[in-house]
C-alpha positions in Angstrom: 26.7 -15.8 21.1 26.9 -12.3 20.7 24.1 -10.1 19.3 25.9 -9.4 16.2 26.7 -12.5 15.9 23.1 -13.9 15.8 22.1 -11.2 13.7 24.3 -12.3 10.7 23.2 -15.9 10.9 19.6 -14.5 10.8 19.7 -12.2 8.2 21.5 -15.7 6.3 18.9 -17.8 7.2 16.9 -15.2 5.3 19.0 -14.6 2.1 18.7 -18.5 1.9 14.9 -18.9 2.6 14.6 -16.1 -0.7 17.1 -18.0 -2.6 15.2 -21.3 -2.1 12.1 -19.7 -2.7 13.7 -18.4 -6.5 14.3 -21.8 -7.2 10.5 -22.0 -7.4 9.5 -19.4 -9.4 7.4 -20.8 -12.0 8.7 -21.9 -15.5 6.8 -19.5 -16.9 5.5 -15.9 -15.7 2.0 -15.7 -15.5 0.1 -13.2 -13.2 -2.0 -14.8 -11.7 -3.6 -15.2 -8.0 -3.9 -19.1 -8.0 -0.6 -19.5 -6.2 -0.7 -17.2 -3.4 -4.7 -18.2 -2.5 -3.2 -21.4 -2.2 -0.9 -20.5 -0.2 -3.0 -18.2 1.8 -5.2 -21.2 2.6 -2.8 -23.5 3.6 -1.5 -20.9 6.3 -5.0 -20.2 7.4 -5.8 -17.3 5.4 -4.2 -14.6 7.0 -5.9 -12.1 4.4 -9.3 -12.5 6.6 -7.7 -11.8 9.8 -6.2 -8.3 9.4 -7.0 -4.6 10.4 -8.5 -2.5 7.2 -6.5 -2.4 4.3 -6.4 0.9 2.3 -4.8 -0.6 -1.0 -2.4 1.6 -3.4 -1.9 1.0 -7.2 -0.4 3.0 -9.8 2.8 3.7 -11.7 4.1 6.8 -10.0 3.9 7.7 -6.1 3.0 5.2 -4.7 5.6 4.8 -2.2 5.1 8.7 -1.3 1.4 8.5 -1.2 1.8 5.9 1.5 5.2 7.7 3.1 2.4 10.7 3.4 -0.5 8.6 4.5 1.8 6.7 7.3 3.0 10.1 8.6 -0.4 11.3 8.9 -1.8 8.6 10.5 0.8 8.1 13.2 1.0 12.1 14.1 -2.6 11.1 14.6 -1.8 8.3 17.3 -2.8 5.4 14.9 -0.3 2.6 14.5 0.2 1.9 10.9 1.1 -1.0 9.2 2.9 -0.8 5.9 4.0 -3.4 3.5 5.9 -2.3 0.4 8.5 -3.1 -2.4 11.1 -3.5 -3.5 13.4 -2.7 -0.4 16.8 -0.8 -0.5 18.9 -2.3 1.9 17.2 -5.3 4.0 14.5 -7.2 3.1 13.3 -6.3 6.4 12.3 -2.6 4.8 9.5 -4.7 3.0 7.1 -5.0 6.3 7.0 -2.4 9.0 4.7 -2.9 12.1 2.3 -0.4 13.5 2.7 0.6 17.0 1.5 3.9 18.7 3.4 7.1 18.1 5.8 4.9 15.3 6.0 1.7 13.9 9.7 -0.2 13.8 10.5 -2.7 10.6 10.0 -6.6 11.5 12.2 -8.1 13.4 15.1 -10.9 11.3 13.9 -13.6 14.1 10.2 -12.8 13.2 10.8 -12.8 9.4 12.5 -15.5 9.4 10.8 -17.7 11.0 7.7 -16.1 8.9 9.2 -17.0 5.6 10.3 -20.5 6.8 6.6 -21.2 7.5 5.5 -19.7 4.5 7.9 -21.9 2.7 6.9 -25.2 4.4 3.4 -24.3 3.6 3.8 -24.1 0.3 5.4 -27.5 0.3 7.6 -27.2 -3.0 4.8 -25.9 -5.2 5.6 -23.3 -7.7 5.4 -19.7 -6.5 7.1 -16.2 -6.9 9.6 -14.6 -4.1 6.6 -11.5 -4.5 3.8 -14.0 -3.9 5.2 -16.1 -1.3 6.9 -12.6 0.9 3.2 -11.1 0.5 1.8 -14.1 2.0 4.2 -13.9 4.8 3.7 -10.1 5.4 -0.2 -10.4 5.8 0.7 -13.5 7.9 2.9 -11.2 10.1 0.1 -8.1 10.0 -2.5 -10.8 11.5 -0.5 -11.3 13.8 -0.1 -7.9 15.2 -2.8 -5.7 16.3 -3.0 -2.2 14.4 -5.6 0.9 13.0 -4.9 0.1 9.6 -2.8 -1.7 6.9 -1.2 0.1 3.7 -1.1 -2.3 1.3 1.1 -1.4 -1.9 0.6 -3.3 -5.2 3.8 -5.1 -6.7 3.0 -5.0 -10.5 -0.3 -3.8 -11.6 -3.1 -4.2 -9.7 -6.1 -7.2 -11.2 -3.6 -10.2 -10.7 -1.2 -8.9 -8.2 -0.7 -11.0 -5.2 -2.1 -8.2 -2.5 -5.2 -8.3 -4.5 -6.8 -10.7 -2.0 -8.5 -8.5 0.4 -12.3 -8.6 -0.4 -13.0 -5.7 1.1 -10.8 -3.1 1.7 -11.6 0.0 3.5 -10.7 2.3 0.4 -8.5 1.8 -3.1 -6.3 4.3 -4.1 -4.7 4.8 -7.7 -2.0 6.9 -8.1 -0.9 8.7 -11.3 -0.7 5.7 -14.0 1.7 5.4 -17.2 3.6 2.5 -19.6 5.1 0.3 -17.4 5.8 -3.1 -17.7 3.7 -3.6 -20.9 4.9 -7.4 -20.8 2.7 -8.3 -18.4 0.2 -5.7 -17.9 -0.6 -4.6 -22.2 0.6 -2.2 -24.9 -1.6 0.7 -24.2 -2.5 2.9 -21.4 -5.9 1.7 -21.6 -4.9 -1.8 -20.9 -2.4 -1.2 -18.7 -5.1 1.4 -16.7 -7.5 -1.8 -16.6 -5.0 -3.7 -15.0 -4.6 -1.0 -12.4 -8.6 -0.5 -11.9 -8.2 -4.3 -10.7 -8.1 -3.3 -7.0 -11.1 -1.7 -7.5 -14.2 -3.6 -5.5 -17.6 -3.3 -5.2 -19.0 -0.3 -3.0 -15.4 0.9 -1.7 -14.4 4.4 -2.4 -11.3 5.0 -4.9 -9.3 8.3 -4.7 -8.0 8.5 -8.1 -4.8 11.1 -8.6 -4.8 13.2 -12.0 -4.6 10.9 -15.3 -4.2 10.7 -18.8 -7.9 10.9 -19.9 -7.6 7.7 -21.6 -6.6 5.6 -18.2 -9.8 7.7 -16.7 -12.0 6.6 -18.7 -10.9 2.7 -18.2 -10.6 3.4 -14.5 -14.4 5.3 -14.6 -15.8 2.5 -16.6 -14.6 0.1 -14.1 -15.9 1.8 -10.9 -19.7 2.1 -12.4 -19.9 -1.6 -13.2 -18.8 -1.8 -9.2 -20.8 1.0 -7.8 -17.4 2.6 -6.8 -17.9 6.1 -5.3 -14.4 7.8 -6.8 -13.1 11.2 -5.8 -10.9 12.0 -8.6 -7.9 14.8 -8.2 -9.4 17.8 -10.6 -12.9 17.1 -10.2 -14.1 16.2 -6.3 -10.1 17.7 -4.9 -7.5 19.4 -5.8 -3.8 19.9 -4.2 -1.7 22.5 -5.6 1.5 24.6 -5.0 1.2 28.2 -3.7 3.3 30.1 -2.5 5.5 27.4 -1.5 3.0 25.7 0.6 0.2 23.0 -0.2 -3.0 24.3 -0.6 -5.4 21.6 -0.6 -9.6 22.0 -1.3 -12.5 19.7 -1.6 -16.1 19.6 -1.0 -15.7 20.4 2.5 -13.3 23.1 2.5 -9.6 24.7 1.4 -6.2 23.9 3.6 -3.5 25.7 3.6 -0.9 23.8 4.7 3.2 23.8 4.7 5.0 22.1 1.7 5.9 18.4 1.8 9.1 17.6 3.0 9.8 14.9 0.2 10.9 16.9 -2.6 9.8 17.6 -6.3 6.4 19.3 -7.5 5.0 15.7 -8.0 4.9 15.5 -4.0 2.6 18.6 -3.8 -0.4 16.3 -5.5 0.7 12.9 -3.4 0.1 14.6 -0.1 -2.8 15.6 -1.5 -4.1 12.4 -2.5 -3.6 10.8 0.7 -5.2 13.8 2.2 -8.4 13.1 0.0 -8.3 9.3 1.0 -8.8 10.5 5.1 -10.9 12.8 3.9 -13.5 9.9 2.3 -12.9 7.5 4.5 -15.2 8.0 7.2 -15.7 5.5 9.7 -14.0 7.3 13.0 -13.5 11.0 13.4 -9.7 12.6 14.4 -10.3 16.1 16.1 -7.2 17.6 16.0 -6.3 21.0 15.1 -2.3 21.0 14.7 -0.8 21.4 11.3 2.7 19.8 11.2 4.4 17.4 12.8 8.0 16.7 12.4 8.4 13.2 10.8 10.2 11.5 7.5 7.8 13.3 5.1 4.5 16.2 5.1 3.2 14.8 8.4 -0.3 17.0 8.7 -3.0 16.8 10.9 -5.7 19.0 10.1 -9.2 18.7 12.1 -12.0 16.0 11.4 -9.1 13.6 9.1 -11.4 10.6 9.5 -9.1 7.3 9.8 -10.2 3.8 10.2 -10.1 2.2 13.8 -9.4 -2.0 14.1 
């Protein structure tokens, strides 16, 4: 059999695994995070087995936020893994594996063979495609050796089926607005509580610039946890001048080239993963070069603390 040939039988086998899976979703939608700690037990509970988990919420830029913190980390030598939705062309795009100098997407033989375990695991039970492909991403992530896991919330944050890692190594909640008020409330305030979900006790939240309404939900939340947050306007700032990203904090400005994924927005994204390196303090990265060519802003800028497994 040719390799092309084995590649489109895979990539069925996985089309048909999904399709099954649909077949399951419950009757009705519920958020909840019964279902995938379920399933999380019956596979052995992957959750507890991976590297540390910096976990994104929001509404907008998430997917940069990560794209920046990914790029940063690598040009740093880390391996990254990265688990995010929805995917554009395969539903490979969903999990990408850390390795040193770049990661590469999982492979259709490992997926596949991933979501058929998954799905025997679950054993018919009711579940959603997001629940049960989360489940088989962190299965895949314990599996693998890496520095650290970027872990991207599907819808909202509280009841969201990544919300099962008890202790991440920081929380990050991009810039929040109405979305999906179905499911997650009419108001920004309810829908910002939804978000502050992630939030857990003692671990530092970098919180981009928000509506002063979600910030007060999101504040509130963080003193009943003894959060430490480091909010954009207040503890860090990222701004465009000049054409180029000037970042400041506590400890100093940077003045750094411009993001290579475009729009203003992208200016403050950089700048929030920036801040999240920049609290998170467990391992040292001495390196004094700005830029790095990569897929977006790659910087390195000296002392960006990352997280070692």
């Amino acid at each position: 059999m040719c390799p092309d040939d084995h590649k489109r039988i895979v990539m069925n086998q996985i089309d048909s695994i999904v399709s099954r899976i649909m077949g399951l979703h419950p009757k009705r939608i519920d958020l909840s995070l019964d279902r995938v700690q379920r399933l999380l037990g019956a596979l052995g509970h992957p959750e507890r087995k991976l590297p540390p988990v910096i976990h994104v919420a929001g509404t907008n830029g998430k997917g940069s936020t990560i794209a920046f913190l990914r790029g940063i980390l690598e040009a740093a030598g880390r391996s990254v893994h990265t688990y995010t939705s929805p995917h554009l062309v395969r539903f490979n795009e969903r999990f990408r594996i850390g390795a040193r100098g770049e990661g590469h997407l999982v492979s259709d033989d490992e997926l596949a063979a991933t979501l058929q375990e998954c799905e025997r695991a679950n054993a018919g039970e009711p579940i959603t495609v997001f629940e049960l492909t989360t489940a088989a991403g962190l299965s895949i992530f314990a599996r693998h050796p890496a520095d650290v896991l970027l872990l991207e919330v599907g819808l909202g944050g509280r009841l969201d089926a990544t919300n099962v890692i008890d202790k991440p190594l920081a929380s990050i909640i991009t810039r929040v607005s109405v979305d999906h008020t179905d499911f997650l409330g009419d108001s920004l305030g309810k829908i910002a509580g939804e978000k502050a979900g992630i939030l857990k006790h003692g671990v530092p939240a970098i919180v981009a610039s928000q509506h002063r309404d979600v910030l007060a939900v999101i504040e509130r939340q963080a003193g009943k946890l003894v959060v430490p947050l480091k909010i954009a306007g207040e503890d860090w700032t990222a701004t465009e001048e000049r054409g180029r990203l000037v970042y400041q904090d506590e400890t100093g400005l940077l003045d750094l080239p411009a993001p290579k994924l475009y729009g203003r927005h992208q200016f403050e994204n950089a700048g929030l993963a920036i801040a999240t390196l920049r609290t998170v303090k467990p391992f040292a990265i001495p390196v004094a070069a700005l830029v790095t060519p990569g897929p977006a802003m790659i910087v390195q800028t000296p002392g960006l603390p990352v997280a070692r497994a």
